[in-house]
C-alpha positions in Angstrom: 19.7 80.3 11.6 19.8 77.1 9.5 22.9 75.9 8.0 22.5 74.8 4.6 26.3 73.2 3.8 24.7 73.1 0.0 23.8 76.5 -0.4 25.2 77.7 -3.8 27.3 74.4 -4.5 28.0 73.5 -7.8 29.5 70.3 -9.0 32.8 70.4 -10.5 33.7 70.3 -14.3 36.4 70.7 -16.7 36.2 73.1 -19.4 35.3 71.5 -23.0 37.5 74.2 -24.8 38.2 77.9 -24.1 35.4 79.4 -24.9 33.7 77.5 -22.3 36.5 78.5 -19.7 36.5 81.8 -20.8 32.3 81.8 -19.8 32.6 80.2 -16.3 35.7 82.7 -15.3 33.1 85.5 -16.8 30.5 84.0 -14.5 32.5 84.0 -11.7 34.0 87.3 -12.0 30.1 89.0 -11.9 29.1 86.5 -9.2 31.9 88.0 -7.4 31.1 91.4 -8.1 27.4 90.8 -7.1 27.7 89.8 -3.3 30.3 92.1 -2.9 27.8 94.2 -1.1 26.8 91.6 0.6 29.8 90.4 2.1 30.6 94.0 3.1 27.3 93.9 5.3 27.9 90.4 6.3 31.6 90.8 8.1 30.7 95.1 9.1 34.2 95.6 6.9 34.8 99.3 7.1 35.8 99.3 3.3 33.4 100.6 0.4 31.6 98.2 -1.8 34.1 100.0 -4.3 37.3 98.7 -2.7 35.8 95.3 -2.6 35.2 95.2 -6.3 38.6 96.4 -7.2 40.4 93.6 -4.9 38.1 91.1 -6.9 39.1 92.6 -10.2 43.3 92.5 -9.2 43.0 89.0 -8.0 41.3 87.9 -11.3 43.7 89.5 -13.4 47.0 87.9 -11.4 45.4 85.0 -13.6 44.9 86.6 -17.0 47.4 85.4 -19.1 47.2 81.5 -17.8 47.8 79.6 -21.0 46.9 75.6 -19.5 43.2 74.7 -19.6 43.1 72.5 -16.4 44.8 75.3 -14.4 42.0 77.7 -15.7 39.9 74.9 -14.2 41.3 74.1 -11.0 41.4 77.9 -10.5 37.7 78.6 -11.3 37.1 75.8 -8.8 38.9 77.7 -6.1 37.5 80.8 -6.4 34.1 78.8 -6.2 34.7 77.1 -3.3 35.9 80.8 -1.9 32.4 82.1 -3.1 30.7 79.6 -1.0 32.6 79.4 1.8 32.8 83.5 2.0 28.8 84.0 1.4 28.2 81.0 3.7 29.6 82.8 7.0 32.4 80.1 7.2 35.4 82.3 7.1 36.1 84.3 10.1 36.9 87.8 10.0 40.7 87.5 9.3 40.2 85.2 6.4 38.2 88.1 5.0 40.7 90.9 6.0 43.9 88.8 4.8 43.2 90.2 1.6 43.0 93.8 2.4 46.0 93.9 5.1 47.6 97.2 2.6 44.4 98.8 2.8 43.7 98.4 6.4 46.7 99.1 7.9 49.5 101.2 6.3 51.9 99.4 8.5 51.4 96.2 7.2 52.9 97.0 4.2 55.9 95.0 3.3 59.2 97.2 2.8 60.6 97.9 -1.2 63.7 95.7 -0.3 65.5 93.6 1.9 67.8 97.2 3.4 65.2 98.7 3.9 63.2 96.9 6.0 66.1 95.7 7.9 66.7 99.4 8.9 63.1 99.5 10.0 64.2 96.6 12.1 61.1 94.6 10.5 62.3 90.8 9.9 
């Protein structure tokens, strides 16, 4: 197998107004949703292709309602650089799975407050 360290690299940009942001986030959002088969077959994650797509979809919208331009920017440019490095086999497997811990494993799940998970002796 060959590495190729430029395989799907893109040079780095600003936005020229919001229209243009709002067509690179739009391009990244269906790149995303493209490979997400992909990267299910790549890492064997025992997760549907339908799980996937929905924690691409909640992770775009924790960013809807940005209101700076160069945020929107710097934020395109890391879920680029999370596109290439995921599609590229450079993550390991817990890089993947850090985003799917909830789904995974029931226990991971963080207690509703402080009291609670003290008495579950969780710190």
């Amino acid at each position: 197998m060959t590495i190729n360290p430029t395989y799907l690299a893109v040079r780095t940009r600003s936005s020229l107004n919001w229209s243009d942001a709002k067509r690179r986030v739009i391009h990244s959002y269906r790149d995303w949703l493209r490979a997400a088969p992909e990267v299910q077959q790549m890492y064997s994650l025992n997760l549907p292709v339908s799980t996937l797509r929905t924690k691409v979809r909640q992770e775009f919208e924790r960013h809807r309602y940005v209101k700076q331009l160069k945020t929107v920017d710097v934020l395109l440019f890391n879920s680029h650089q999370e596109f290439q490095e995921t599609l590229n086999y450079w993550k390991q497997m817990t890089h993947v799975l850090k985003y799917f811990r909830t789904e995974e494993d029931p226990k991971a799940r963080l207690p509703a407050n402080f009291i609670n998970g003290f008495l579950e002796g969780r710190n």
